[in-house]
C-alpha positions in Angstrom: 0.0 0.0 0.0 1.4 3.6 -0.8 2.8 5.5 2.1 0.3 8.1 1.5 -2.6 5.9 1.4 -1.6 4.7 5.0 -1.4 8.3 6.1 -4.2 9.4 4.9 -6.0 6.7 6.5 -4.6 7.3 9.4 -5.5 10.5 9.5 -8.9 9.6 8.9 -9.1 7.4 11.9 -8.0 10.2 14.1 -10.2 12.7 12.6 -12.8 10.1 13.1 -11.9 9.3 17.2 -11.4 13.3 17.4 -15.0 14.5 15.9 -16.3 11.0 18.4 -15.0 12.5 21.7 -15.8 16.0 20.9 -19.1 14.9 20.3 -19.4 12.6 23.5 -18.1 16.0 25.4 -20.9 17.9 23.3 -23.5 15.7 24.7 -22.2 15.5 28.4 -22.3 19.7 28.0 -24.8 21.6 27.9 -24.4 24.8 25.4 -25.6 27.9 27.2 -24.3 30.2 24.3 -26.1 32.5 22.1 -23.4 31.5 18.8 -24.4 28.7 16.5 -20.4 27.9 15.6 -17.0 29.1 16.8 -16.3 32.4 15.2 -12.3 31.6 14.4 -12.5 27.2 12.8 -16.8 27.6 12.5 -16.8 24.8 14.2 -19.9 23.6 16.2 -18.4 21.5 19.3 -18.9 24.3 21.4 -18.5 23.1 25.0 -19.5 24.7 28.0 -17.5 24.9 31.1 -20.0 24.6 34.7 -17.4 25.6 36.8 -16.3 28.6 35.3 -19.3 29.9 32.9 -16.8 29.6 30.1 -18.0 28.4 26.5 -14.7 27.6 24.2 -14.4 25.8 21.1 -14.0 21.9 21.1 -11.6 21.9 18.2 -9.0 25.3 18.1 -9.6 26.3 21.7 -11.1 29.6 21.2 -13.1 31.2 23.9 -16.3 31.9 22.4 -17.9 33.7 25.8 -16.0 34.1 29.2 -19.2 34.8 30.6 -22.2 33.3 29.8 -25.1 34.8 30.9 -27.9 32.0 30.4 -26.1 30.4 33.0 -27.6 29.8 35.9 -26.5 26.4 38.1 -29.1 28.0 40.8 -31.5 27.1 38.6 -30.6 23.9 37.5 -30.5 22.8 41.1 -33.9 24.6 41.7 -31.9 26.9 44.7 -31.6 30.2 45.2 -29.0 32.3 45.6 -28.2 35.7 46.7 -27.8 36.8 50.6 -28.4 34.1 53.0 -31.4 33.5 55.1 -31.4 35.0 58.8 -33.3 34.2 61.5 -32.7 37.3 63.3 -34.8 39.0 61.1 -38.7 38.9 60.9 -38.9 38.3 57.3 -35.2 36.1 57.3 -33.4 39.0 55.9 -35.2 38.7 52.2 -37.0 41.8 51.6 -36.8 43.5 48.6 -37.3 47.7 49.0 -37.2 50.3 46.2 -36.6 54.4 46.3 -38.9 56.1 43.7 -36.4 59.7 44.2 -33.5 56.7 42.8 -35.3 57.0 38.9 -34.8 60.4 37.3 -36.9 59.5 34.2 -40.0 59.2 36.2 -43.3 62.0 35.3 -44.4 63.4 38.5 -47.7 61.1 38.3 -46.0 57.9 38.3 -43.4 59.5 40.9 -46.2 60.1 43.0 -47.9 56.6 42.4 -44.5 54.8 43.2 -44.4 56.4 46.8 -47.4 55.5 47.9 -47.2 52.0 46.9 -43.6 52.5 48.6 -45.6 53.5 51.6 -48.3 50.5 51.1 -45.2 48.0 51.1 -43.5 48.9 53.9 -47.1 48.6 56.5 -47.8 45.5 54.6 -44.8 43.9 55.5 -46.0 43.8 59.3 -49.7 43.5 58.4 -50.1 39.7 59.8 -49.7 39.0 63.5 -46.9 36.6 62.8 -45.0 39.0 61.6 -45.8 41.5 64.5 -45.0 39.2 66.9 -41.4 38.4 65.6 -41.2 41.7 64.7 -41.0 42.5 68.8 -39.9 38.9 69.7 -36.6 39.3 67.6 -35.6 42.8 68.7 -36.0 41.9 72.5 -34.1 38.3 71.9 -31.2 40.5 70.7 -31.0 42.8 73.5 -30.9 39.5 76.1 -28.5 38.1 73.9 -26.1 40.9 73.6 -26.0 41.2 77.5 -25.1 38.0 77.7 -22.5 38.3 75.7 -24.0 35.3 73.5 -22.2 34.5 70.3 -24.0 34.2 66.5 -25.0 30.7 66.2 -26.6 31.0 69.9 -28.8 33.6 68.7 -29.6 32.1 65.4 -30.9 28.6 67.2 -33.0 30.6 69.7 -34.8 31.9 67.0 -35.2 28.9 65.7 -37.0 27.7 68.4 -38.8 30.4 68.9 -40.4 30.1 65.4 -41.2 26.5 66.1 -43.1 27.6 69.2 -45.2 30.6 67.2 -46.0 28.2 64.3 -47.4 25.8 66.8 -49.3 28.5 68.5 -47.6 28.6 71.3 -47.3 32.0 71.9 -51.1 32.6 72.1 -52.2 34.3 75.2 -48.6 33.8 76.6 -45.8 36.4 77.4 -43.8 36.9 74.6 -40.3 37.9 76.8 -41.0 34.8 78.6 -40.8 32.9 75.6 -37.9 35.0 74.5 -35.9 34.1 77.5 -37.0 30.2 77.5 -35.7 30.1 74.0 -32.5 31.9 74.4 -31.8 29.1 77.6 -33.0 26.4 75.8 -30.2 27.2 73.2 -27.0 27.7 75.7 -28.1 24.1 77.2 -28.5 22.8 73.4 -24.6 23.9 72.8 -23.5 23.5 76.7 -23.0 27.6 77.0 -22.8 28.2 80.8 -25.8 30.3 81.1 -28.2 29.8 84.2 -31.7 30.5 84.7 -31.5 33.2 87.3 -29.1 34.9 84.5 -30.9 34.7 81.6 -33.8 35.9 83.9 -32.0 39.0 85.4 -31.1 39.8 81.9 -34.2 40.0 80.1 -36.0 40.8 83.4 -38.7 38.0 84.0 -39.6 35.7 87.0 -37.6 33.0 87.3 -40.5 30.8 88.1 -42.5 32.1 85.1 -39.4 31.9 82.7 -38.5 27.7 84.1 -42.6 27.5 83.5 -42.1 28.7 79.8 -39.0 26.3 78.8 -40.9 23.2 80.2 -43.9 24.1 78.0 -40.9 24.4 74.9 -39.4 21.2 76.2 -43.2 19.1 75.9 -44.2 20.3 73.3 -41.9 21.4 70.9 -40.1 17.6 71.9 -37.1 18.7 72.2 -34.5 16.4 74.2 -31.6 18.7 75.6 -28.1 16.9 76.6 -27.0 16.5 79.7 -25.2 19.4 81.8 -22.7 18.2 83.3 -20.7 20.4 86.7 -17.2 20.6 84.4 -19.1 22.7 82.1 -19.0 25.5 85.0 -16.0 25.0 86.8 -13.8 27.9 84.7 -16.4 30.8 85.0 -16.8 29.9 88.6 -12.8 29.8 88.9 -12.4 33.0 87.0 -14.3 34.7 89.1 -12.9 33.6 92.5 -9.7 33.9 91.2 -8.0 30.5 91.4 -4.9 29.0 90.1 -5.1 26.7 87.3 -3.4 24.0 89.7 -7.1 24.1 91.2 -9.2 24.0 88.4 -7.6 21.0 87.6 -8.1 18.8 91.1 -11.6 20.0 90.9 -12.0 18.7 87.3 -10.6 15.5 88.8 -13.1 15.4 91.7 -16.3 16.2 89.4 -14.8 13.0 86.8 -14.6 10.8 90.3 -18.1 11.8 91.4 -19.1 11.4 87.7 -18.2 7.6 87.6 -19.8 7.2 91.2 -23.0 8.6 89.9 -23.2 11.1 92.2 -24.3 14.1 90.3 -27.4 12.3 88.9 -30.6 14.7 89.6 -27.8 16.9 91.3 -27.5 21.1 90.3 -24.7 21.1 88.4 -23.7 24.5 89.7 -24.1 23.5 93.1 -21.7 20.5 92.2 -19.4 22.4 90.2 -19.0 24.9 93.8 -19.0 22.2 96.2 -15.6 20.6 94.2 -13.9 23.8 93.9 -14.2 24.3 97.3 -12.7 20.7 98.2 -10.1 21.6 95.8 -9.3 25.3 97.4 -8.8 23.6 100.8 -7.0 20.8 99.6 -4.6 23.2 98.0 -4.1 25.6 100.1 -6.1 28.2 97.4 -7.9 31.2 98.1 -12.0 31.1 98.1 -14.2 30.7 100.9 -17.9 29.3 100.7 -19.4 32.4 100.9 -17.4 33.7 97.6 -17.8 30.5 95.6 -21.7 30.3 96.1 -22.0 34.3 95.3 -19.7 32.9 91.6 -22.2 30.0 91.3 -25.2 32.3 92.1 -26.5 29.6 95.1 -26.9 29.6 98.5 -24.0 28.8 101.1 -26.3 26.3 101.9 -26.2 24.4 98.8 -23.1 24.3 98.8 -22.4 22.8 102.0 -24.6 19.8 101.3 -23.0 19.2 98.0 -19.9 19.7 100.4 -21.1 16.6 102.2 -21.8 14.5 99.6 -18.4 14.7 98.3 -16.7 14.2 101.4 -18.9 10.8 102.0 -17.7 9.7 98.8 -14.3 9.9 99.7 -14.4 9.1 103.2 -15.0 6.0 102.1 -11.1 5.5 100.5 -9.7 7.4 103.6 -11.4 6.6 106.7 -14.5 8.2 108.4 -12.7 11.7 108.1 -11.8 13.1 104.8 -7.8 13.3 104.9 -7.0 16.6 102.0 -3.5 16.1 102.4 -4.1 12.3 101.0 -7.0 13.7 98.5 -4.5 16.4 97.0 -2.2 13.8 96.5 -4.6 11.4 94.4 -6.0 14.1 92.7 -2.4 15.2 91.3 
């Protein structure tokens, strides 16, 4: 056979296996571009990149559009895009607004028209109830939050549950700080922030007893299960505030993990438990902080705290005699 037969059939069979996986690619792309053929080879394997918006010619390269814009993965994916919902807002942050004085080409008819439908658009944003009510619910839950010093994602799940609780009605006829406040607690315990009742209820100024009454009526019937708060979680704002060394915070983190295994702390306050080991620790390490300072860090009575003291000391009067020994419970605690 003729050596340029061969090459020309050769290059026949690579034409061939070109114009195949071009066209493979062609169907596994979808062309978003408004051009028929490339404008450099008029080619028609135009290919269109999904990562970058790009459309290039298949064959020389060329690109035909760097950005195309009939394409629109949101839409593909049937998702919207844009500014993220909030929950800190009353309508999740999505409203859309408009300035009539913004359009210079406007008559003074339609100028006037636009601003009274500009007017009509903002009082029908908080024209429902619902709206009303998150409307003051959201602005108070940001005023607790912020004097507790209560980071994002706390404030986004307490609105969160506090939406649950208006869509199932629960707010009817009830207060609406209280609900606040339950929901804004019920959120430090889901992400074990240190927060107590008696805080969250000085900061957003509600009875404690009507604020506890509020988060069980959240915890029925919204069904949410809340994990377990354990003392360790309270020991270094307790320990800031009294002013112990580190050396301290540790033994006490060792007693609360003993009394832990013992199952001691079951149905016990976990502040009150969290006090009654730093205090073991401060007097088995020679520390300052008296009972009277430690229950006034915890927020409980001295009283509290001594029978949380008691408890503890049975438990390890039981590895040391009938009288607690610190000297020998600072060494096993080291």
């Amino acid at each position: 056979m003729p050596t340029n037969m061969k090459d020309k059939m050769k290059a026949s069979q690579v034409n061939y296996a070109k114009k195949h996986e071009w066209e493979n690619r062609k169907n596994s792309h979808k062309s978003y571009s408004n051009l028929a053929a490339c404008p450099s080879c008029e080619s028609v394997y135009l290919i269109q990149d999904p990562r970058t918006g790009e459309c290039f010619c298949g064959d020389c390269g060329t690109v035909v559009e760097d950005e195309s814009l009939l394409h629109n993965p949101a839409r593909e994916k049937k998702s919207r895009v844009g500014v993220p919902s909030n929950n800190l807002f009353y309508d999740r942050g999505l409203a859309t607004s408009f300035d009539p004085g913004d359009v210079k080409e406007l008559s003074p008819d339609m100028r006037n028209l636009m601003w009274r439908l500009k007017k009509w658009d903002s009082r029908s944003r908080l024209d429902s109830s619902k709206m009303r009510n998150l409307n003051i619910a959201l602005t108070e839950l940001e005023r607790v939050a912020d004097s507790l010093h209560l980071p994002g994602h706390i404030k986004e799940h307490s609105a969160h549950i506090y939406r649950k609780a208006l869509n199932e009605n629960l707010i009817r006829g009830r207060s609406i700080s209280c609900f606040v406040a339950a929901s804004v607690y019920a959120a430090c315990r889901y992400y074990k922030v240190p927060r107590s009742l008696s805080e969250i209820s000085e900061a957003s100024g509600q009875e404690l007893k009507s604020m506890a009454m509020h988060y069980r009526i959240l915890l029925k019937e919204l069904d949410i299960r809340m994990p377990v708060d354990y003392p360790t979680n309270y020991v270094p704002k307790i320990a800031a505030k009294v002013g112990v060394n580190i050396e301290t915070e540790r033994i006490t983190n060792n007693i609360l993990n003993k009394a832990h295994k013992a199952r001691l702390i079951v149905g016990k306050d976990p502040r009150g438990m969290a006090a009654a080991a730093l205090y073991m620790a401060c007097k088995a390490n020679n520390d300052v902080g008296t009972q009277k300072s430690i229950a006034e860090a915890a927020r409980i009575t001295e009283v509290t705290l001594r029978n949380r003291l008691r408890d503890l000391e049975n438990l390890f009067a039981s590895e040391y005699g009938a009288k607690l020994d610190y000297v020998q419970l600072l060494d096993s605690m080291i």
